[in-house]
N, CA, C and O atoms as a GROMACS GRO file, in nm:
protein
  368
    1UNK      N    1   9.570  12.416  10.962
    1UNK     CA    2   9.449  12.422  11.040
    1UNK      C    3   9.367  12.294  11.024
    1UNK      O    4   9.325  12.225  11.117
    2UNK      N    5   9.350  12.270  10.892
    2UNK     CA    6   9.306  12.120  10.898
    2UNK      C    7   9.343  11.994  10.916
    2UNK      O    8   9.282  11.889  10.896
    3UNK      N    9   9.498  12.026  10.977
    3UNK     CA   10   9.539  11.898  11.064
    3UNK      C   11   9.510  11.921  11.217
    3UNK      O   12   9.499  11.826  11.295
    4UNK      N   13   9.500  12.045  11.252
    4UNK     CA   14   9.489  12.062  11.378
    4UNK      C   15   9.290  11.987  11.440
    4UNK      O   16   9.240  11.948  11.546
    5UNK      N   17   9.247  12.006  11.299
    5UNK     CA   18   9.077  11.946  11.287
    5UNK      C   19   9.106  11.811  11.309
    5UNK      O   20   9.058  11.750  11.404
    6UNK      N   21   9.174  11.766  11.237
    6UNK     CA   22   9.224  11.594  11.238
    6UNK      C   23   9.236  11.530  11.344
    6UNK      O   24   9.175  11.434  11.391
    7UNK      N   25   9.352  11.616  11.392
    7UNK     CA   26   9.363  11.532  11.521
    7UNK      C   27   9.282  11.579  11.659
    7UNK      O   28   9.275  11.495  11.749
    8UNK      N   29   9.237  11.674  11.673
    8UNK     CA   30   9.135  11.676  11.764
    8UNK      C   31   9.003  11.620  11.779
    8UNK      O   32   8.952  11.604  11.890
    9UNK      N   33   8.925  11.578  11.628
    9UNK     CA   34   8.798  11.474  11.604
    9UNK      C   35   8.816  11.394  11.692
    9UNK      O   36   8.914  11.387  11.765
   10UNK      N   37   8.718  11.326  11.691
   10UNK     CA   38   8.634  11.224  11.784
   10UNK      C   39   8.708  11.051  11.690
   10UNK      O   40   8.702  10.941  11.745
   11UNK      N   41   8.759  11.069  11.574
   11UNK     CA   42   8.766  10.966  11.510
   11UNK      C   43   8.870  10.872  11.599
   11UNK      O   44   8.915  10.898  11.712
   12UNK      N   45   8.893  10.771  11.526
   12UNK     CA   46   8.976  10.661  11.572
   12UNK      C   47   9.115  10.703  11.548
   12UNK      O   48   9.120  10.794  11.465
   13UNK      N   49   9.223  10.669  11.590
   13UNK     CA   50   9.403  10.678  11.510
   13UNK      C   51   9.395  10.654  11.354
   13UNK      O   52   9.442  10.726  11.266
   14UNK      N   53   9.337  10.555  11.342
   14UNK     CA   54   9.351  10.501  11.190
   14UNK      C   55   9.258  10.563  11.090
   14UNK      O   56   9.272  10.562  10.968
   15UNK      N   57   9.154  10.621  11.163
   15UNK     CA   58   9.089  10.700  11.032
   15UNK      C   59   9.167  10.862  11.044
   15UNK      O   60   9.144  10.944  10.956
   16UNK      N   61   9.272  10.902  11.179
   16UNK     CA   62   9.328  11.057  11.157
   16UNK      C   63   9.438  11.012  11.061
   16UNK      O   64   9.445  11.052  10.944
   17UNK      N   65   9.527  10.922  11.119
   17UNK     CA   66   9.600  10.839  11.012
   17UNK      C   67   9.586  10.851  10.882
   17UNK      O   68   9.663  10.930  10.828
   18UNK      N   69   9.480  10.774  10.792
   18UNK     CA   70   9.451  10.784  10.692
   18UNK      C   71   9.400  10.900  10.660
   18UNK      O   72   9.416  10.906  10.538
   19UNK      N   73   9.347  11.000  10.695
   19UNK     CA   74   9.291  11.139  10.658
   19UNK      C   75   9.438  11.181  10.664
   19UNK      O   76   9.467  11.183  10.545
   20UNK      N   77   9.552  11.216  10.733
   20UNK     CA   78   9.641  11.250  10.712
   20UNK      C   79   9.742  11.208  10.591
   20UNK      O   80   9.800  11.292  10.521
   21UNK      N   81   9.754  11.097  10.579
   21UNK     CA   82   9.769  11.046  10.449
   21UNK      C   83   9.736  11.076  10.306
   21UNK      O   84   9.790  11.069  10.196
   22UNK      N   85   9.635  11.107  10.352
   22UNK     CA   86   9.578  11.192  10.240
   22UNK      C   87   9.614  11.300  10.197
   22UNK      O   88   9.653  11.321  10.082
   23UNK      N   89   9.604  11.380  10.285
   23UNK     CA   90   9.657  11.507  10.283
   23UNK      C   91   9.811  11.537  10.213
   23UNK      O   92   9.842  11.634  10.144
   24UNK      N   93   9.901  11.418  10.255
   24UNK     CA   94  10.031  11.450  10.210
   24UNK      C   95  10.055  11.345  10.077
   24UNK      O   96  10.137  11.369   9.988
   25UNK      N   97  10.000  11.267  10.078
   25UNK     CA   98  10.080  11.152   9.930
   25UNK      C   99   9.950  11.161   9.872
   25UNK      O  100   9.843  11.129   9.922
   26UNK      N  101   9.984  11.225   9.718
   26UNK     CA  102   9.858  11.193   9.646
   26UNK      C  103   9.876  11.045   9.615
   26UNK      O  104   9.970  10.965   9.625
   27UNK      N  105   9.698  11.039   9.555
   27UNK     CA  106   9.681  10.898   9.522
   27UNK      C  107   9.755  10.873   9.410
   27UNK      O  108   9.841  10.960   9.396
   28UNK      N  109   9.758  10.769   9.305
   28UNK     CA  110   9.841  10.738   9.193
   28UNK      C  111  10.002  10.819   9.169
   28UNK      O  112  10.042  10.814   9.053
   29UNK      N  113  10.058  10.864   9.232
   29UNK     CA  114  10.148  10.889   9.193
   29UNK      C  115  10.263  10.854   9.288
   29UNK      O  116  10.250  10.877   9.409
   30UNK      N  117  10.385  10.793   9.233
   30UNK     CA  118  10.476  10.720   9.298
   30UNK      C  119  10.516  10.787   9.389
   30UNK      O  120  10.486  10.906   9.381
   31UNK      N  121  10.558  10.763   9.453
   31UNK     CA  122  10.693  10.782   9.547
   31UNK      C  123  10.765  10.690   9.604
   31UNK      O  124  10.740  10.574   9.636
   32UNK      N  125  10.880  10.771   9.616
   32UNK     CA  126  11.018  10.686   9.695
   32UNK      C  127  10.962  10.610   9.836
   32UNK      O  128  10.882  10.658   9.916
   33UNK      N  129  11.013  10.508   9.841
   33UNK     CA  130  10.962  10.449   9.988
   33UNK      C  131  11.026  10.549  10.076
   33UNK      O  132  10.950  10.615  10.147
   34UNK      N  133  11.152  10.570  10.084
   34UNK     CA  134  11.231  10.603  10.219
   34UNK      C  135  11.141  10.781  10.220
   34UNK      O  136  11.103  10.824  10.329
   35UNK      N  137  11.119  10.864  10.092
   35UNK     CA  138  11.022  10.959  10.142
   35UNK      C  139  10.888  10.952  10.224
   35UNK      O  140  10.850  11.024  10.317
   36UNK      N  141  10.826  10.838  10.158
   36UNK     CA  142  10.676  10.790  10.198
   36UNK      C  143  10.710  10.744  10.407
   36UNK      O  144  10.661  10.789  10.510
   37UNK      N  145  10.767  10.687  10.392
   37UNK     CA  146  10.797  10.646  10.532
   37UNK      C  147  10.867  10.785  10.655
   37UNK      O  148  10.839  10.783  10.774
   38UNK      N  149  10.935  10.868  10.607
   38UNK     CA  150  10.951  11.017  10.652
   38UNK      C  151  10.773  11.061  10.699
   38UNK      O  152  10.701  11.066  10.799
   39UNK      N  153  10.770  11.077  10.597
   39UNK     CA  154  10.577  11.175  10.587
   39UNK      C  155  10.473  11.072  10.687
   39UNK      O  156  10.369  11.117  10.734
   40UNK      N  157  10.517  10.932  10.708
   40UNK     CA  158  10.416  10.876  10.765
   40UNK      C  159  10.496  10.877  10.947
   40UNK      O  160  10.411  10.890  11.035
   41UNK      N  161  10.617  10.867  10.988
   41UNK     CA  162  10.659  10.923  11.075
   41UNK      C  163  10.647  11.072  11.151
   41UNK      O  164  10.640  11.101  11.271
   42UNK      N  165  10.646  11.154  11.027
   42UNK     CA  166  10.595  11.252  11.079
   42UNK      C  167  10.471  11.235  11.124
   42UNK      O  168  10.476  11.246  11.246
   43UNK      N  169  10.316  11.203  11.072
   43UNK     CA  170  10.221  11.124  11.100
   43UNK      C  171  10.213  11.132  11.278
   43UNK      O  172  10.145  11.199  11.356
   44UNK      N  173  10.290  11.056  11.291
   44UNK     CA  174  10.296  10.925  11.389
   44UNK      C  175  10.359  11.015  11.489
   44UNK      O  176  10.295  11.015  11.594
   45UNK      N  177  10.453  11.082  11.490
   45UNK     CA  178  10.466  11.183  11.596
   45UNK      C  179  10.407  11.324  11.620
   45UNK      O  180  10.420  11.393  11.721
   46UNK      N  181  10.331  11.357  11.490
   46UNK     CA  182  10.237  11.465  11.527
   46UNK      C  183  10.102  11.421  11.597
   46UNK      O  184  10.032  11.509  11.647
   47UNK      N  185  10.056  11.264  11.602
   47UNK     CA  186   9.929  11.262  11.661
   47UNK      C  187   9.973  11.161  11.811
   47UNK      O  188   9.896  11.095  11.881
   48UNK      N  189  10.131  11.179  11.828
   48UNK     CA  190  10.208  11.161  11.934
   48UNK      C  191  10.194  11.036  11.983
   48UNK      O  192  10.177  11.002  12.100
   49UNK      N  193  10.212  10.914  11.802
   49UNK     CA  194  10.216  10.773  11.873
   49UNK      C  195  10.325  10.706  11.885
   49UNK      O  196  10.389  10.741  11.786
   50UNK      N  197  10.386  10.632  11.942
   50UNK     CA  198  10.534  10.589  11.972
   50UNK      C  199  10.520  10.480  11.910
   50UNK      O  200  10.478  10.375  11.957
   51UNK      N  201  10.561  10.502  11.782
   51UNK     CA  202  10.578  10.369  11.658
   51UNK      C  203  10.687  10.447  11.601
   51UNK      O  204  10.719  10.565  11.616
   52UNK      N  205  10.754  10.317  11.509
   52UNK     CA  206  10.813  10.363  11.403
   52UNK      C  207  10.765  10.332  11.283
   52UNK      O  208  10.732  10.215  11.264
   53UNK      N  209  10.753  10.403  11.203
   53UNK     CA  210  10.711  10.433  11.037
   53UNK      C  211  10.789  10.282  10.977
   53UNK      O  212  10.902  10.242  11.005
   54UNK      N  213  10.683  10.212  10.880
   54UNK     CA  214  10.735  10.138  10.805
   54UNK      C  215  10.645  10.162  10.679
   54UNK      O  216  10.523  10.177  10.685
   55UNK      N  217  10.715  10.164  10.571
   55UNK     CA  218  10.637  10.104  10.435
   55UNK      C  219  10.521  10.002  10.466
   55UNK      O  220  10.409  10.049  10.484
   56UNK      N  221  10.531   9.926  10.471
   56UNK     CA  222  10.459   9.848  10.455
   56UNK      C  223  10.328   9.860  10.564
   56UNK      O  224  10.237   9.778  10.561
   57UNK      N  225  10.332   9.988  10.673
   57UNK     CA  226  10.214  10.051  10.753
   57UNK      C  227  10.123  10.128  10.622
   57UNK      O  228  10.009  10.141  10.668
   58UNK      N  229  10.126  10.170  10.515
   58UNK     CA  230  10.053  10.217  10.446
   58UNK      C  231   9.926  10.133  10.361
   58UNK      O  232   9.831  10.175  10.296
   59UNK      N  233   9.978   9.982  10.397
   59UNK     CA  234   9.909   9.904  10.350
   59UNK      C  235   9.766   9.886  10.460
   59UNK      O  236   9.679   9.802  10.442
   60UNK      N  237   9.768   9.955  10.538
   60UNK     CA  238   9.708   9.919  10.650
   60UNK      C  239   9.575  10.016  10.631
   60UNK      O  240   9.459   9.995  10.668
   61UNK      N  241   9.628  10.120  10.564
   61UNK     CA  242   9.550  10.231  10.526
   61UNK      C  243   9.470  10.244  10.367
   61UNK      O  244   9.357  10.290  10.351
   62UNK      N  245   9.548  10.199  10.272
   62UNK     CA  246   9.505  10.197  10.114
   62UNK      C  247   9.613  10.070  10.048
   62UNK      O  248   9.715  10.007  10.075
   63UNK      N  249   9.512  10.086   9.945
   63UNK     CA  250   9.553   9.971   9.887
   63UNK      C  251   9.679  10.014   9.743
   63UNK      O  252   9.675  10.080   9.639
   64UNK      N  253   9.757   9.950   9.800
   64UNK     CA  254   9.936  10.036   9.752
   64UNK      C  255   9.996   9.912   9.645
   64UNK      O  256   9.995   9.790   9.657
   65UNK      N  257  10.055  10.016   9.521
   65UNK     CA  258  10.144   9.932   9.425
   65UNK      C  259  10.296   9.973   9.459
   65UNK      O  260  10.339  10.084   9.488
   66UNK      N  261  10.354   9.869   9.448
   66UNK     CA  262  10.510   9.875   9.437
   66UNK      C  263  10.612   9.872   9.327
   66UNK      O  264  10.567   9.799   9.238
   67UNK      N  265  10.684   9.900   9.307
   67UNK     CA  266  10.784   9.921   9.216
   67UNK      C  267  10.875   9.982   9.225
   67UNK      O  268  10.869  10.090   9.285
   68UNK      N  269  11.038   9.920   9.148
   68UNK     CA  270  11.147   9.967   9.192
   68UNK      C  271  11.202   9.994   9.048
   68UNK      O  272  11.174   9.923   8.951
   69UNK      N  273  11.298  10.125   9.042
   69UNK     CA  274  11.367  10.134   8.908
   69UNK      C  275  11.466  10.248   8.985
   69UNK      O  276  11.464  10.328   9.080
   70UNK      N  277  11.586  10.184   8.842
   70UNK     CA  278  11.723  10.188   8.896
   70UNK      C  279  11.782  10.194   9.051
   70UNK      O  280  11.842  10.283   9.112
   71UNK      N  281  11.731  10.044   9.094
   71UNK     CA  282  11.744  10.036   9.277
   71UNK      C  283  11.657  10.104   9.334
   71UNK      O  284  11.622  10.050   9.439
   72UNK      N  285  11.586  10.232   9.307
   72UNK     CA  286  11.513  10.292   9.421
   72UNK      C  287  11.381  10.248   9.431
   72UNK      O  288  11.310  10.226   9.332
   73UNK      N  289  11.338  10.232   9.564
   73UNK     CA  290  11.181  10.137   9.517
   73UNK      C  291  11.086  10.249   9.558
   73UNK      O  292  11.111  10.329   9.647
   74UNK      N  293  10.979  10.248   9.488
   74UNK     CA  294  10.884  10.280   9.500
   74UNK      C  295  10.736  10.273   9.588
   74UNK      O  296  10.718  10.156   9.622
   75UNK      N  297  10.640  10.350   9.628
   75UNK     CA  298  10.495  10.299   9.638
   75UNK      C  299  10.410  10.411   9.617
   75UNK      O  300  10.426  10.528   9.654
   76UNK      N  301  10.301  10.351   9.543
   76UNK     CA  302  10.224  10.453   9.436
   76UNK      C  303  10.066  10.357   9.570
   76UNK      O  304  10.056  10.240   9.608
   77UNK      N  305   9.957  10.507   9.603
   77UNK     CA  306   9.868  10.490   9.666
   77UNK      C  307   9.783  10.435   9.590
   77UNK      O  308   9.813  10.462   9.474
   78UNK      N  309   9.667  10.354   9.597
   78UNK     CA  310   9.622  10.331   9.462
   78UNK      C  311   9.473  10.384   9.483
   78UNK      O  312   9.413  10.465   9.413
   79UNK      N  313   9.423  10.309   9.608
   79UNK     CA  314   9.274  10.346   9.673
   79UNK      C  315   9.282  10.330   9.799
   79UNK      O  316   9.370  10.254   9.839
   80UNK      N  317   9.183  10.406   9.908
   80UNK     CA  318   9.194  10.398  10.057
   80UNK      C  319   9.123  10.330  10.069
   80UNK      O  320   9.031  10.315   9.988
   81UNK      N  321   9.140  10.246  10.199
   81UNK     CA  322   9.093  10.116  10.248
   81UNK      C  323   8.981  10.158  10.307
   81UNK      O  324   8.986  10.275  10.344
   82UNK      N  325   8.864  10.090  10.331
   82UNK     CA  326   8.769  10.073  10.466
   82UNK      C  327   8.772  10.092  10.570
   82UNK      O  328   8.693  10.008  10.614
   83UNK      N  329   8.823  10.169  10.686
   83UNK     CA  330   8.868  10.156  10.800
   83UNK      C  331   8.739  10.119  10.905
   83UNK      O  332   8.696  10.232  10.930
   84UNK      N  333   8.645  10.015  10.987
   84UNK     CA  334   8.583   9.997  11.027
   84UNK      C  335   8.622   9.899  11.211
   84UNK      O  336   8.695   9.800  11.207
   85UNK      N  337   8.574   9.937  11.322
   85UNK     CA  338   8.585   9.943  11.413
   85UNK      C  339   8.535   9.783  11.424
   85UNK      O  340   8.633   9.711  11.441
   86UNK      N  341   8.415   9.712  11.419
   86UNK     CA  342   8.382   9.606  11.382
   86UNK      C  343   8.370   9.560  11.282
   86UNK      O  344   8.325   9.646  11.206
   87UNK      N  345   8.394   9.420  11.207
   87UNK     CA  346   8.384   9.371  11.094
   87UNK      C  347   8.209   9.325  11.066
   87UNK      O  348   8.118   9.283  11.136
   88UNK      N  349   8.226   9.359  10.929
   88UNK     CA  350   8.066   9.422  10.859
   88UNK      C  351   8.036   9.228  10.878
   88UNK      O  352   8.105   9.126  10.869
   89UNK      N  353   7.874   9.269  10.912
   89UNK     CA  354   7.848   9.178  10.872
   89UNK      C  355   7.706   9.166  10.786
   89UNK      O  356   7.603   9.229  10.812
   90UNK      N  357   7.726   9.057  10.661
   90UNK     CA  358   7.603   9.076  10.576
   90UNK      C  359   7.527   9.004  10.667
   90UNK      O  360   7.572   8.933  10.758
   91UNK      N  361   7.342   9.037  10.624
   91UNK     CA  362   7.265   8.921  10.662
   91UNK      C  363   7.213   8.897  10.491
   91UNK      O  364   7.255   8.970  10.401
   92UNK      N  365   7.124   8.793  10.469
   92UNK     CA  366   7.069   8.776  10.367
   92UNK      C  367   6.962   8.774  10.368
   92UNK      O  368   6.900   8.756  10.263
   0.00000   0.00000   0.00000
């Protein structure tokens, strides 16, 4: 039910995106790339966008560590990114 909230909001792709993300890969804890990239495909065809899932799309969303042991590589979420429509600007 609370994906069905997700994707019906008013928000942008990239903030249902990242709220979905959430939902499925906790933060700090590893996972297999080739799983992580499954779960973000799924993603991507439940909010019915015609991409294909890459690793390295999660970077787009939080800020991600990598690591590989015995061949299988890894990516561990670390913190979610900013997602902002225009870039902030300070005044002083």
């Amino acid at each position: 039910m609370k994906r069905e909230l997700i994707k019906i909001s008013d928000v942008s792709h990239s903030e249902k995106i990242r709220q979905l993300i959430s939902e499925s890969i906790k933060l700090h804890v590893p996972i297999e790339v080739k799983r992580a990239k499954k779960i973000l495909q799924k993603i991507y065809d439940y909010l019915e966008i015609k991409k294909t899932a890459k690793s390295t799309d999660l970077k787009k969303y939080f800020e991600v560590r990598e690591s590989c042991k015995n061949s299988v590589r890894y990516v561990e979420l670390v913190a979610e990114k900013l997602i902002t429509k225009q870039p902030l600007v300070c005044e002083w």
